[in-house]
C-alpha positions in Angstrom: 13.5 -28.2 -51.5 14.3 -26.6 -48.2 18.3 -26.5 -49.1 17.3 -25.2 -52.4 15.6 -22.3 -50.7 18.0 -21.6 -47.6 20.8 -21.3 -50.4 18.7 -18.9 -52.8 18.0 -17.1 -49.3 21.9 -16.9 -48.5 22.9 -15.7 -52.1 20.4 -13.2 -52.1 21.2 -11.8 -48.9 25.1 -12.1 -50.3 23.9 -9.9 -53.2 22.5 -7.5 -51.2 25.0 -7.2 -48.5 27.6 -6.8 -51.7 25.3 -4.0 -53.3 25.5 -2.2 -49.4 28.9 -2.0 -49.5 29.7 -1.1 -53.2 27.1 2.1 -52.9 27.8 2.8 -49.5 23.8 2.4 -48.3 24.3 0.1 -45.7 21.2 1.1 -44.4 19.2 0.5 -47.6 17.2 -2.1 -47.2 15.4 -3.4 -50.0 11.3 -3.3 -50.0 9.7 -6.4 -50.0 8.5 -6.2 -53.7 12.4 -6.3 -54.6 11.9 -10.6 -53.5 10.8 -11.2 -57.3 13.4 -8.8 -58.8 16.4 -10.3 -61.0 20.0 -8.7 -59.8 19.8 -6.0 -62.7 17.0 -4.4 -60.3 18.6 -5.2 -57.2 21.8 -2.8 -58.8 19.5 -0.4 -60.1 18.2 0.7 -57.0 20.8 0.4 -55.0 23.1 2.3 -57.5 20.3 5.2 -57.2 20.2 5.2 -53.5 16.6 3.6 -53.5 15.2 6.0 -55.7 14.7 4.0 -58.8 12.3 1.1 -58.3 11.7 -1.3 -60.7 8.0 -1.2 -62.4 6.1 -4.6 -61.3 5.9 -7.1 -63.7 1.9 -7.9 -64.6 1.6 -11.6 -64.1 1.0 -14.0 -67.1 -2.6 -14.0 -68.3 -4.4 -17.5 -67.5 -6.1 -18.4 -70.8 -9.8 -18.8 -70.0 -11.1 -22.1 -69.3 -14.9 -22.7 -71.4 -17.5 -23.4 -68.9 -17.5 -27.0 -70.8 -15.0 -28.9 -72.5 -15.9 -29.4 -76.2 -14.3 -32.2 -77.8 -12.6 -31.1 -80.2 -9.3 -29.2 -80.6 -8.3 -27.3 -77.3 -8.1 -23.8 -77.9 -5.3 -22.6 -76.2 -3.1 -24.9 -77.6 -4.3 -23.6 -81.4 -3.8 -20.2 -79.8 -0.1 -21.1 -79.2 0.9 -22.9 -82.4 -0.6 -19.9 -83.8 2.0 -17.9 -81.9 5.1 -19.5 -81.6 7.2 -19.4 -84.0 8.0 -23.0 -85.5 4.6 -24.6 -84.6 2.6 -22.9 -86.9 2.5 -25.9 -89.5 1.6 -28.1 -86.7 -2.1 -26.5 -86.0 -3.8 -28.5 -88.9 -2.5 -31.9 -87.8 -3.4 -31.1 -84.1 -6.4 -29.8 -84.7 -7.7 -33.1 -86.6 -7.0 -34.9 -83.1 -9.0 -33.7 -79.8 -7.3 -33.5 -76.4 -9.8 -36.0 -75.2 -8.6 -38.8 -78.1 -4.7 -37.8 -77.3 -5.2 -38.8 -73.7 -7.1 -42.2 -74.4 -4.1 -43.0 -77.1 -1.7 -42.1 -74.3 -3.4 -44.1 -71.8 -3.5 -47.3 -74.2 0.3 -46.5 -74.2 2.9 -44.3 -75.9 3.6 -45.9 -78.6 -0.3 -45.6 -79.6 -0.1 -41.7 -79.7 2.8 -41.3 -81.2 1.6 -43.7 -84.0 -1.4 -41.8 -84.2 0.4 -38.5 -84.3 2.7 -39.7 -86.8 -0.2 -40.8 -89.3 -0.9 -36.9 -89.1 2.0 -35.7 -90.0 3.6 -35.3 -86.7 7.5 -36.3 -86.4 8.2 -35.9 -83.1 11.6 -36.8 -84.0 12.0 -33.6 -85.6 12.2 -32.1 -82.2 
């Protein structure tokens, strides 16, 4: 993992060293926000001299966790069948099998899940 971060490290500092030179702000450093920009932003502001800085992206809400676990469907996963598109048809047949039965099936072993799965409609194949 430390290679894998030394090279991002390198090629980011590559990028930036690049942007210097093409918009002749050698002395534009970016601000330390700018570490979880894309290179679009990085050009951006350079291109504008520093003036145009890239609105912070909210982080991704964490779905709530109940204070108990109900056995039963889990509700974040009925939350995203509902909204991804192509899972939709796949919330009645998940919802007839609890998150607390799909992990003693896949403890008994795969093929014990899947089976069960299957006998609700659920072709994993498909995917």
């Amino acid at each position: 993992m430390e290679a894998a971060i030394t090279q991002y490290q390198q090629a980011r500092a590559a990028l930036v060293d690049a942007l210097q030179l093409e918009y002749f702000c050698d002395d534009l450093e970016p601000p330390p926000a700018a570490l979880g920009w894309d290179a679009d932003a990085l050009v951006t502001f350079y291109k504008s001299g520093g003036t145009d800085v890239p609105t912070p992206v909210a982080p991704l809400a964490t779905p709530a966790v109940p204070a108990e676990v109900v056995d039963g469907p889990d509700p974040a996963l009925m939350q995203f069948l509902d909204e991804t598109d192509g899972f939709a048809h796949l919330r009645s047949a998940l919802s007839a099998i609890s998150w607390d039965e799909c992990e003693s099936l896949y403890q008994e072993g795969r093929p014990k899940l899947l089976s069960r799965l299957g006998k609700l409609g659920v072709g994993l194949s498909e995917y």
